[in-house]
FIKE-532914 format. One line per 8 residues: number of its first residue (from 1); their letters; for each residue x, y, z of C-alpha. Coordinates in steps of 0.2 Angstrom, whole numbers, always signed. Layout:
N
NUM> A> X Y Z | ...
//
This chain:
600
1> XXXXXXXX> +1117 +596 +501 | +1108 +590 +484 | +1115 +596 +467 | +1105 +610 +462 | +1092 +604 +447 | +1089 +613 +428 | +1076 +606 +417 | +1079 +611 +400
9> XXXXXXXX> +1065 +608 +386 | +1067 +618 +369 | +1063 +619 +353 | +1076 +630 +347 | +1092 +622 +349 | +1104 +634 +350 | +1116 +636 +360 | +1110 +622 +369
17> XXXXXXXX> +1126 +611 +371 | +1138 +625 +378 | +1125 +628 +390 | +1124 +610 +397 | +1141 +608 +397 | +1144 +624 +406 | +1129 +619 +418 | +1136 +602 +422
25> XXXXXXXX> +1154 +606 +424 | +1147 +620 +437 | +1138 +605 +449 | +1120 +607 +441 | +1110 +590 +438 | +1102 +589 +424 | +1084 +585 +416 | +1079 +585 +396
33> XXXXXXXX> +1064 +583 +388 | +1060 +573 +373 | +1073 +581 +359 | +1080 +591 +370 | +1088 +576 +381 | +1093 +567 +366 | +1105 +580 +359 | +1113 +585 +374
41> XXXXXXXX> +1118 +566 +378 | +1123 +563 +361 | +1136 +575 +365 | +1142 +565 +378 | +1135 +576 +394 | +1125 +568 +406 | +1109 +571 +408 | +1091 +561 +415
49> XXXXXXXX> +1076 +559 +407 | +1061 +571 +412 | +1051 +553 +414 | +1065 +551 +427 | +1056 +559 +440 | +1039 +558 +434 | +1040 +542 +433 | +1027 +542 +417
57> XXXXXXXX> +1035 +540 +398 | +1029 +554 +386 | +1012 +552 +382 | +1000 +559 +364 | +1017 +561 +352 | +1025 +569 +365 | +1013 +582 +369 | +1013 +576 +386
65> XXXXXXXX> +1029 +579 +396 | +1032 +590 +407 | +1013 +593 +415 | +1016 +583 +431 | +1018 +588 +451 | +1035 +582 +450 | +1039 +594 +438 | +1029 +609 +442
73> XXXXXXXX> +1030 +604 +462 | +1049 +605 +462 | +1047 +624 +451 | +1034 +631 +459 | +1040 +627 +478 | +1045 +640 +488 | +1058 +642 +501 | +1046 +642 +516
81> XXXXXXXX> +1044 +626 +529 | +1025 +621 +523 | +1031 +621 +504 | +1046 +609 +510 | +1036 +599 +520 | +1025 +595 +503 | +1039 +590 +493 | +1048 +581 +506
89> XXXXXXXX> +1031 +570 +508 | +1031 +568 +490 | +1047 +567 +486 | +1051 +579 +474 | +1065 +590 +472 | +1068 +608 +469 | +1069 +612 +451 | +1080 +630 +451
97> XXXXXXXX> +1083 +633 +432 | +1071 +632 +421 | +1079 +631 +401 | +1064 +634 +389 | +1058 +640 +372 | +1042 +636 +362 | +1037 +629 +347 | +1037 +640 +331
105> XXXXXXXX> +1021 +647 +328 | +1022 +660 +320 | +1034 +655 +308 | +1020 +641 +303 | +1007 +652 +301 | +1018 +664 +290 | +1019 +648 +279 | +1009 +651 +261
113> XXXXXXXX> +999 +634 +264 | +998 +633 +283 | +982 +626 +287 | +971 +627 +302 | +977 +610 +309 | +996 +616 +306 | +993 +629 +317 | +984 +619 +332
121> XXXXXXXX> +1000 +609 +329 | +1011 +621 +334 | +1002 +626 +351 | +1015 +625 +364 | +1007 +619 +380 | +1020 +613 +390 | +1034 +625 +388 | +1020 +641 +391
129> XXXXXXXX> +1018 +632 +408 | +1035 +629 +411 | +1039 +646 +410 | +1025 +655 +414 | +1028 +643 +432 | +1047 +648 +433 | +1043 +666 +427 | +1030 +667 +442
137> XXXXXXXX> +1043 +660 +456 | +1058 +670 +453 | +1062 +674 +468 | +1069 +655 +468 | +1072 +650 +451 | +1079 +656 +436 | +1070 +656 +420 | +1081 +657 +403
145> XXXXXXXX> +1068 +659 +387 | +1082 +667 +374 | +1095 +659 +369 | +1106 +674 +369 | +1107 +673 +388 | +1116 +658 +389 | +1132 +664 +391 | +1129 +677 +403
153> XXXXXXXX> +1119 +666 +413 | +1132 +657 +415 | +1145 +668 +418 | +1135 +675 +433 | +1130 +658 +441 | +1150 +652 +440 | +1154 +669 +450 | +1139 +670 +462
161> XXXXXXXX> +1145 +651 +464 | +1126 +644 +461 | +1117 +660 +465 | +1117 +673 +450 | +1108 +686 +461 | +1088 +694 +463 | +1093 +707 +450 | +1095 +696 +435
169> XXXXXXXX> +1081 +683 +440 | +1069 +697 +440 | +1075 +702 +422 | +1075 +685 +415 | +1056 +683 +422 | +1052 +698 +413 | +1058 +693 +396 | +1048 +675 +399
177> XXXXXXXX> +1033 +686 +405 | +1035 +694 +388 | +1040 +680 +378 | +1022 +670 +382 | +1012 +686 +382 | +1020 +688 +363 | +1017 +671 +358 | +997 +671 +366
185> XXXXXXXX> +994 +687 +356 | +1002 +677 +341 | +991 +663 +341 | +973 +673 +349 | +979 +686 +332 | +978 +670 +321 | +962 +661 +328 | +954 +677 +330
193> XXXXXXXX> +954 +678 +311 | +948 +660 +309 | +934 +661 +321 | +930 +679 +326 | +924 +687 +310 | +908 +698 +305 | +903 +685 +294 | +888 +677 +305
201> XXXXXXXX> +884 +690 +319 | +868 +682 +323 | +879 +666 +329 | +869 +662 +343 | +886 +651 +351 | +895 +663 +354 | +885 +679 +356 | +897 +693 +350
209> XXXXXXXX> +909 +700 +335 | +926 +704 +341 | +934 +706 +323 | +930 +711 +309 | +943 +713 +292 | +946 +728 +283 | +949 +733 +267 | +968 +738 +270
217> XXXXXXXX> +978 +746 +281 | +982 +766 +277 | +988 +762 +262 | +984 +749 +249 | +999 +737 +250 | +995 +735 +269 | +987 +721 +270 | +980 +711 +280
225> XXXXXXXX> +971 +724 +291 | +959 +722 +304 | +949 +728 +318 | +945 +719 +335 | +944 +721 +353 | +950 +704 +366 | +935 +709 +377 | +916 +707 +376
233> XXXXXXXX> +910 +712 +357 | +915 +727 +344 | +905 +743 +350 | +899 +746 +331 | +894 +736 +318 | +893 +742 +296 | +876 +741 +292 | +882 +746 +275
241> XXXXXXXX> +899 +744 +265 | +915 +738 +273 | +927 +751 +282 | +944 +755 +279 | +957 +758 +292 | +960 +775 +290 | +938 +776 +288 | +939 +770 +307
249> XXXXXXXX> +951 +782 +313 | +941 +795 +309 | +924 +786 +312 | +931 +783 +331 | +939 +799 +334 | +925 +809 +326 | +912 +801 +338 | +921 +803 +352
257> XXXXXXXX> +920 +820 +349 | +901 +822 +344 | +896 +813 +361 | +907 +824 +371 | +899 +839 +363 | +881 +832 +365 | +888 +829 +384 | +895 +848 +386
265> XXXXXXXX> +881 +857 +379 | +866 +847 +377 | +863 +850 +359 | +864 +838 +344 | +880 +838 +337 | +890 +833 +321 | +907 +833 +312 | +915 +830 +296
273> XXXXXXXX> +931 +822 +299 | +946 +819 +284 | +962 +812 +289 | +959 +809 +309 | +955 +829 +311 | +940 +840 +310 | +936 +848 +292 | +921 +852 +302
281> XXXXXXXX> +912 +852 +319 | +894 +860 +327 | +879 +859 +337 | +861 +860 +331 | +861 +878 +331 | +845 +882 +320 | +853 +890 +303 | +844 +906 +296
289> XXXXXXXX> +841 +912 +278 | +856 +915 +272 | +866 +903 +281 | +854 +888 +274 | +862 +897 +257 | +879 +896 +260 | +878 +879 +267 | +867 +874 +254
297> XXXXXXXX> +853 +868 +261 | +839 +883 +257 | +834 +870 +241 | +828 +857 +256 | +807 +856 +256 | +808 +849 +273 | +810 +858 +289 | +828 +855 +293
305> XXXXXXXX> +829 +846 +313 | +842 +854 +326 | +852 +838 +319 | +852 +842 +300 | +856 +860 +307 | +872 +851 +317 | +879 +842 +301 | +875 +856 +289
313> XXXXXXXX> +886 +867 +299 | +898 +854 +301 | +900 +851 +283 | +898 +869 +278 | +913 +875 +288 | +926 +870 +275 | +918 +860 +260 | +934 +858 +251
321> XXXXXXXX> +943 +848 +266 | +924 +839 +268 | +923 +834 +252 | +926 +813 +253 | +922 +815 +273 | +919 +802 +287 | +902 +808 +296 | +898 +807 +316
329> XXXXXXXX> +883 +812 +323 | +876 +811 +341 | +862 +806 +342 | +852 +794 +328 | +852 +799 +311 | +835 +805 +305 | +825 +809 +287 | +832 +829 +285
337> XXXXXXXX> +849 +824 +289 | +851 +810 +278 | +842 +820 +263 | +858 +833 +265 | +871 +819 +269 | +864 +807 +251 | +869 +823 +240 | +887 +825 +246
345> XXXXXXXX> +901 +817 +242 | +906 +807 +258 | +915 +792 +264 | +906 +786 +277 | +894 +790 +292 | +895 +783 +312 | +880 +787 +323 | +873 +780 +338
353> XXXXXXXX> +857 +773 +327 | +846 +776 +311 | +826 +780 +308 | +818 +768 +294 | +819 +782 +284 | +838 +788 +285 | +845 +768 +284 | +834 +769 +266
361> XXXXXXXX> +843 +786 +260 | +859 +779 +265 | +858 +764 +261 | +855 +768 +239 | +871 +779 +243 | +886 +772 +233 | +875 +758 +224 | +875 +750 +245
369> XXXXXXXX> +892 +754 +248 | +893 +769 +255 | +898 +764 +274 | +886 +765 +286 | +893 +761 +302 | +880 +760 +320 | +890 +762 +336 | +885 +756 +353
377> XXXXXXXX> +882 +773 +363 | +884 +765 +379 | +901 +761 +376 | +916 +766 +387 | +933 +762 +381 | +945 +756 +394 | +954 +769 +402 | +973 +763 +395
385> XXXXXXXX> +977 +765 +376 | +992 +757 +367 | +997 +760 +351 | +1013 +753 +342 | +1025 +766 +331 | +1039 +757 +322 | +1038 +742 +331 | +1039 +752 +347
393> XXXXXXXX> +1023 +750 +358 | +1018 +766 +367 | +1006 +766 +381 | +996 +781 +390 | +981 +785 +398 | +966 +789 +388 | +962 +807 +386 | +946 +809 +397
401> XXXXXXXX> +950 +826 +402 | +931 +834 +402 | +927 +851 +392 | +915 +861 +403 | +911 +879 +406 | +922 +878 +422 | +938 +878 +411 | +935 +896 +405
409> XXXXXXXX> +932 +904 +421 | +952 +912 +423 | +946 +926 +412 | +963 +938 +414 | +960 +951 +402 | +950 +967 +408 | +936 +963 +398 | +928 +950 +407
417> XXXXXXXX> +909 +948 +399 | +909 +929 +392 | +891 +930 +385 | +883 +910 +384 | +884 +909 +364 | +903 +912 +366 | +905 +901 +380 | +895 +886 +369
425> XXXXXXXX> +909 +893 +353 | +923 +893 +365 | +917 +874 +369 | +914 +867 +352 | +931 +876 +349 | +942 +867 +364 | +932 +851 +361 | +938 +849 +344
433> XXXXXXXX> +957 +853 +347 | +956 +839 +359 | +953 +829 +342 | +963 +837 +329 | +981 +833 +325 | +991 +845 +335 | +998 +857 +335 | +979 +865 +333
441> XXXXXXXX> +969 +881 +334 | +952 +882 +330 | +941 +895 +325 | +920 +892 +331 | +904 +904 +327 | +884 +900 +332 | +890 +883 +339 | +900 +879 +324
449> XXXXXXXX> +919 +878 +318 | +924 +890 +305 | +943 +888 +304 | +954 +875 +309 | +972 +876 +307 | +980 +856 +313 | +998 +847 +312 | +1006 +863 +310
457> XXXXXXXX> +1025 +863 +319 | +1024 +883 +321 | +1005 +891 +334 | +1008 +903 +324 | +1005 +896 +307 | +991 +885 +314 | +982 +903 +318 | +985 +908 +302
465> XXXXXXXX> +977 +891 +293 | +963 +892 +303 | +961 +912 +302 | +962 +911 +282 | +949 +896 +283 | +939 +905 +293 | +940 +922 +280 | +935 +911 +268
473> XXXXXXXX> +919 +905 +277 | +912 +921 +280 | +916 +926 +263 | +905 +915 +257 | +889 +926 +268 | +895 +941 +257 | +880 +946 +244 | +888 +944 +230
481> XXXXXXXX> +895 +927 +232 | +876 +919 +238 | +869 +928 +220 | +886 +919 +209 | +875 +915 +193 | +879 +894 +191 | +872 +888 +176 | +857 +875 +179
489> XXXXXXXX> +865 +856 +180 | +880 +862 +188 | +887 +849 +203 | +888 +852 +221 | +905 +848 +223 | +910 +859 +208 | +900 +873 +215 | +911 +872 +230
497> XXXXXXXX> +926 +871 +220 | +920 +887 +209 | +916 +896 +226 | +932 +891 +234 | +942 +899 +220 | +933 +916 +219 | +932 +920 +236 | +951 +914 +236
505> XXXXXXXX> +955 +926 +224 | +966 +917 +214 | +971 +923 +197 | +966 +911 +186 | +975 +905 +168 | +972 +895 +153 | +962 +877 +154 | +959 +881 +172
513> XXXXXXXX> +950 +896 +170 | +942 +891 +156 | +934 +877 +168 | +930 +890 +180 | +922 +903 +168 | +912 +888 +161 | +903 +885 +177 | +893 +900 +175
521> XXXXXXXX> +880 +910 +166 | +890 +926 +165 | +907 +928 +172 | +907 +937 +189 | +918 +952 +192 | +931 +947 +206 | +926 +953 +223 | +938 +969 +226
529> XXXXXXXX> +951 +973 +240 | +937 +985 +247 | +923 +973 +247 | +934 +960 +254 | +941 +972 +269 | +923 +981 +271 | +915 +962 +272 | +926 +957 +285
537> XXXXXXXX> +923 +971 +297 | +905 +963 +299 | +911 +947 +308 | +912 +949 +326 | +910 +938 +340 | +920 +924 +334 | +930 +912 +347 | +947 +905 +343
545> XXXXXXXX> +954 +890 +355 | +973 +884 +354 | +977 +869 +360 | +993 +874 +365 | +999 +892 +373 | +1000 +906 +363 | +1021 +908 +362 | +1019 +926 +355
553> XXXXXXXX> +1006 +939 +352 | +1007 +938 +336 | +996 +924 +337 | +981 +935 +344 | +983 +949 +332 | +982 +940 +319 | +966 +932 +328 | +958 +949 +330
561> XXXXXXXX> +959 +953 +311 | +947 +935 +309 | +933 +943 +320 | +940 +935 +336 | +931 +943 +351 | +936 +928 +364 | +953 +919 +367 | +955 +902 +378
569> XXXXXXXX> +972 +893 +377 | +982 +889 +392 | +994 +898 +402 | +1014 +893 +406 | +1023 +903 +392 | +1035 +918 +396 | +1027 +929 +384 | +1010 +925 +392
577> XXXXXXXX> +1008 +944 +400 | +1013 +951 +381 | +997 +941 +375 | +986 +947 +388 | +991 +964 +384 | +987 +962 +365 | +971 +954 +370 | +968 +971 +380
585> XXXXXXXX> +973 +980 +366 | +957 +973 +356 | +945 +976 +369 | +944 +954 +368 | +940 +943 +381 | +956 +929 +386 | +954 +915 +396 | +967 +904 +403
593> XXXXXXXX> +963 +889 +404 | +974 +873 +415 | +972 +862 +400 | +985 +857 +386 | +974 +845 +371 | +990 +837 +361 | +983 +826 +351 | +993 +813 +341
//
């Protein structure tokens, strides 16, 4: 019976001559490569040449070695008669440990000076194919790709006397698997910013953009930052300015839930995002009078479109959280919308396309930076997401769990009557948990958001964030906040800022309410405990969603006191009969739905 055959070709040397001298004193023939071959015998252990059995010298500097039947014959053979038959006709011999590692690549490219030819230089060919060959066989042959396993290599092959068993071939296949896979992500990552950039779209060659560079990563000092897909072409393109990391986490999360509203109801939708969650979301609801005042659009000459309405809406729900947002709309931007979105102080804007008209608006925003972002709406993402957290990659299946009138049909409280504007609330409510940081609950009225409460630790504190936003909103309908006397030239954004405070109620001292008193022609009374109370009676209706189940019933009563008429959140806590109770209590509707939306 033949010796059993290792072929060893590395780059990092490691370890390298306790290996062969442990290998040959155990009976195992030996093959080098190039450098590989020429260390070990200079330490005085046998071993043949690679050109040995090919019978052909290293060719190109050595980049040709090891690609040759004899080599990748004797590895990829398996132990059945038609696979011996071959290599008895062609004389080759069974190769059954494979010893490699690959060139450094990514060290040369972290070089300051590494050029494009430096790289190309260190793309390993060979020892990809050696062990990418061994990995693929391992029900035969053992592949080692870290020196770390030497030694327990060969500790297990001296006691399973030439077999070191299925369990530890398997692993060492894995880690090869991983070790290619690594080092082709490495080197696509590197030519991908040589060659795959924005910079000429209209390449006729090669078709498509898979990459383009951003201006940092979350924070400054993360650079360099980028944005790319390994199949086909980006889904979106910047019509204007350049985007930021975080700019694209919002504008990817924040269309994904436009579309899905426009998909659920039918209606036009919108939403100001900040910080990957919801300021704002709606549906082109048509505004009345005094809601085109509060959301400040009754100056607008124009009719505003169900569109305009959307964003309006979306905008209006919380403009101190909206201020600097990151805009997606459904469906393609048009005239009204732009006129409302060129006067607000905003980041950036994703939609599916742009009338003449709007791309002219938007693009004069900023001086023609103001990012302006089209996305392909025919685009599906691929149903398995990765993300990496402190070097730790984490995999799951992508949330397609749809949002439809069916998942509010468990209605357990006594008061069943779901009319269909609550139903569309309770929608745009659940759809926008499914987008906001959890733990989440969210406050919607006449198709639009009106409290959110996100990345809270305690439900009940995220009820209370979002029924204190939501307060605040319909505080802003109350007469005497719509007639505030601002003096003439006054900003939008310090309008917002000057309403926020006065319906907040904050007591105000020194410079800062100097700076507040300043913004107005006479300094308005504050609103009194009576008028705040008597005003809040008025809303009614409003639907609240949790993401999450309620843990206590403190949760709905404090809903209750925010106008909430309608509950949806799903079932599975102890205290789930408590809180259907309390719901009965208030004469509200609850509906419990099979659905957690953890978003993260």
């Amino acid at each position: 019976m033949s010796a059993p055959i290792a072929l060893l070709s590395v780059y990092d040397k490691a370890n390298l001559l306790d290996l062969a001298k442990g290998l040959q004193s155990a009976g195992v023939r030996l093959l080098g490569s190039g450098g590989t071959a020429k260390k070990i015998r200079e330490a005085g252990i046998p071993i043949e040449d690679v050109s040995d059995i090919t019978k052909a010298p290293e060719m190109l500097g050595g980049r040709v070695k090891t690609l040759h039947p004899a080599v990748h014959g004797g590895i990829l053979a398996r132990s059945t008669p038609s696979d011996e038959q071959d290599l008895k006709a062609q004389s080759i011999s069974p190769i059954s440990i494979v010893v490699c590692n690959l060139y450094p690549f990514t060290e040369t490219i972290s070089k300051p000076n590494c050029t494009v030819a430096d790289a190309v230089e260190e793309v390993d060919i060979g020892g990809v194919t050696l062990l990418r060959a061994a990995a693929k066989n391992h029900e035969r042959v053992s592949v080692i790709s870290d020196p770390a396993d030497y030694a327990e290599f060969l500790e297990a092959w001296t006691k399973g006397n030439g077999d070191v068993g299925q369990n530890i071939r398997s692993k060492l296949a894995l880690k090869a698997f991983e070790m290619t896979a690594k080092y082709d992500d490495a080197i696509s990552g590197y030519f991908r910013g040589q060659y795959a950039s924005a910079d000429s779209p209209e390449d006729k060659f090669t078709g498509t953009v898979q990459r383009i560079p951003l201006r940092y990563g979350a924070n400054p000092h993360q650079k360099p930052a980028q944005a790319y897909v390994t199949e086909g072409e980006l889904p979106f393109k910047a019509l204007y300015g350049s985007p930021g990391y975080i700019n694209l986490l919002d504008a990817l999360n924040s269309y994904a839930l436009v579309k899905e509203l426009f998909e659920a109801l039918g209606l036009p939708a919108a939403a100001s995002f900040k910080h990957v969650s919801p300021a704002g979301a709606a549906v082109g609801v048509e505004l009345n009078e005094i809601e085109k005042k509060v959301y400040g659009v009754d100056d607008l000459k124009e009719p505003l479109t169900p569109l305009a309405c959307a964003y309006a809406r979306a905008r209006g729900a919380d403009r101190m959280s909206s201020f600097g947002d990151f805009i997606a709309l459904s469906a393609p931007c048009d005239l009204a919308t732009a006129r409302i979105i060129s006067r607000e102080v905003s980041d950036g804007i994703i939609a599916p396309g742009y009338s003449p008209e709007a791309l002219e608006v938007l693009g004069k925003k900023k001086g023609g930076k103001y990012c302006v972002l089209q996305i392909d709406p025919k685009y599906t993402p691929a149903e398995i997401e990765t993300k990496q957290v402190y070097g730790i990659y984490l995999q799951q299946k992508r949330n397609n769990a749809k949002i439809d009138a069916k998942l509010f049909e468990n209605i357990v409280t006594k008061n069943k009557e779901l009319p269909s504007q609550a139903l569309t609330d309770l929608i745009v409510a659940t759809l926008a948990l499914k987008y906001t940081q959890s733990n989440s609950v969210s406050y919607a009225y006449r198709g639009a958001i009106v409290g959110i409460g996100a990345g809270q630790q305690s439900r009940i504190h995220c009820t209370r964030l979002a029924g204190t936003k939501a307060d605040l909103w319909w505080l802003r309908h109350h007469p005497r906040v719509l007639a505030l006397p601002f003096k003439k030239g006054v900003k939008r954004a310090e309008k917002a800022n000057g309403i926020d405070l006065f319906v907040g109620g904050e007591v105000l001292e020194g410079g800062e309410r100097t700076q507040w008193e300043s913004l107005f022609e006479s300094v308005p009374e504050p609103l009194t405990q009576e008028e705040r109370t008597e005003h809040t009676r008025q809303l009614t209706g409003v639907a609240c969603s949790s993401d999450a189940f309620f843990p206590f019933p403190d949760n709905v009563h404090r809903a209750f006191r925010s106008g909430v008429k309608y509950l949806a959140a799903p079932s599975g806590s102890v205290m789930d009969e408590e809180c259907v109770k309390a719901a009965d209590e208030h004469d509200m509707v609850f509906a419990h739905t099979s659905l957690r939306l953890f978003h993260h």
